[in-house]
C-alpha positions in Angstrom: -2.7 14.8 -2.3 -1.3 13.5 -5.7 -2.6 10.2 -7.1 0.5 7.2 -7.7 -1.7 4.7 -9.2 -5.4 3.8 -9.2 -7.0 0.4 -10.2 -10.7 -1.3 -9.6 -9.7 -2.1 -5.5 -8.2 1.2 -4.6 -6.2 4.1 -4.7 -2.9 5.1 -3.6 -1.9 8.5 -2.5 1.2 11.0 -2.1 -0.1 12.7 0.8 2.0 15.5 2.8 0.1 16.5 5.8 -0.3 12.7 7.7 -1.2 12.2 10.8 2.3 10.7 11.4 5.3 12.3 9.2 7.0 9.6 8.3 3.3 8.5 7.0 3.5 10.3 3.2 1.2 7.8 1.5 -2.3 6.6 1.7 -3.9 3.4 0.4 -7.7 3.6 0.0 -9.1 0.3 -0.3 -12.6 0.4 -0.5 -14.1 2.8 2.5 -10.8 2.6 4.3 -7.9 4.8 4.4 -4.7 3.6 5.5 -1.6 6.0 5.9 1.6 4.6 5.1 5.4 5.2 4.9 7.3 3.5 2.5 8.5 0.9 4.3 5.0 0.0 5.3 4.1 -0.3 1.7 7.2 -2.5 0.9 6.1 -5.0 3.7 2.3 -5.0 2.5 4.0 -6.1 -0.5 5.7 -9.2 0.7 2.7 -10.2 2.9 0.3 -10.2 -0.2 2.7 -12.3 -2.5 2.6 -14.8 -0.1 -0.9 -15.4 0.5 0.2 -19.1 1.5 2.3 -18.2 4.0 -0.2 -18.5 7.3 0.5 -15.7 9.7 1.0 -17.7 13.0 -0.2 -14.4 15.5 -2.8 -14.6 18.0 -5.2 -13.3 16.3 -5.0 -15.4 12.3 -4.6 -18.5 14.3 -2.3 -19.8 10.9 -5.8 -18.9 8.8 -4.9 -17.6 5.2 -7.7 -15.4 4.4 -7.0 -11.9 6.4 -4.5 -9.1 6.4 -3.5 -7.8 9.4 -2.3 -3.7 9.4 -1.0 -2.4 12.7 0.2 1.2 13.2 0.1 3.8 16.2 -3.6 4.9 15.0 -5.1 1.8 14.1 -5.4 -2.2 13.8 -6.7 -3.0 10.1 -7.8 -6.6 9.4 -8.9 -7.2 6.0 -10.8 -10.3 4.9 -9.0 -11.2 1.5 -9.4 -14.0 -1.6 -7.3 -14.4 -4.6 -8.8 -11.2 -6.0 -8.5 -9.2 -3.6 -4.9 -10.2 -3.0 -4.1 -9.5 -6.7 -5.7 -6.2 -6.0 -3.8 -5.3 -3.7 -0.5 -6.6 -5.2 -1.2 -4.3 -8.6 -2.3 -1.7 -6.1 0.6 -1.5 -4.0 3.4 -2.5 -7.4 1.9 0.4 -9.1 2.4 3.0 -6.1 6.3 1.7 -5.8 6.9 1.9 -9.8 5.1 5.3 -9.6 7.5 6.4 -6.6 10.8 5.2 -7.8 10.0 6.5 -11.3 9.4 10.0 -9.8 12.8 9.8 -8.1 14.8 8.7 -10.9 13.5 11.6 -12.9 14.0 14.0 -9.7 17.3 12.5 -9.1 18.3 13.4 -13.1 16.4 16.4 -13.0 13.9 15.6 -15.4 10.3 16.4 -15.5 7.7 15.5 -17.7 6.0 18.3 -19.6 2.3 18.7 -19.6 0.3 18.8 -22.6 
């Protein structure tokens, strides 16, 4: 496991042993691990810049205040308040900028030197 980007909500996670291998990253939030692929992380994204936006499914009923994850292992709901939504936005921003910076670099073939 190598660690994209940490803040007072959570961690994310490069992972490469999954349960699912197109799942290569992990948000902890709290006591709860999600695995994620990329695309999973992109759409937690949109869902948590648009808080105002009521999800019309069964089970949000057009509420505003929960975040619904589904995936083969697991359905997620997570009670949420502006907060917790920033949170999660500078959570998940921070894992993408960490991602796309390490494949610019790998795509240049640059690496950072250690001190």
């Amino acid at each position: 496991k190598e660690m994209l980007y940490k803040n007072e909500y959570g961690t994310s996670l490069s992972i490469t042993n999954g349960p699912n291998p197109e799942c290569t990253l992990q948000l902890v939030i709290e006591t709860v691990g999600l695995f994620m692929s990329r695309k999973d992380l992109e759409h937690l994204l949109k869902i948590v810049q648009k808080p105002f936006e009521p999800c019309q499914c069964e089970q949000c009923q057009g509420k505003i205040d929960k975040i619904w994850s589904t995936n083969p292992i697991i359905d997620i709901c997570l009670k949420v308040d502006k907060p917790i939504l920033a949170g999660i936005e500078d959570l998940v921003k921070g894992a993408l900028f960490n991602l796309d910076m390490d494949a610019t670099l790998l795509q240049n073939n640059l690496t950072i030197k250690e001190s």
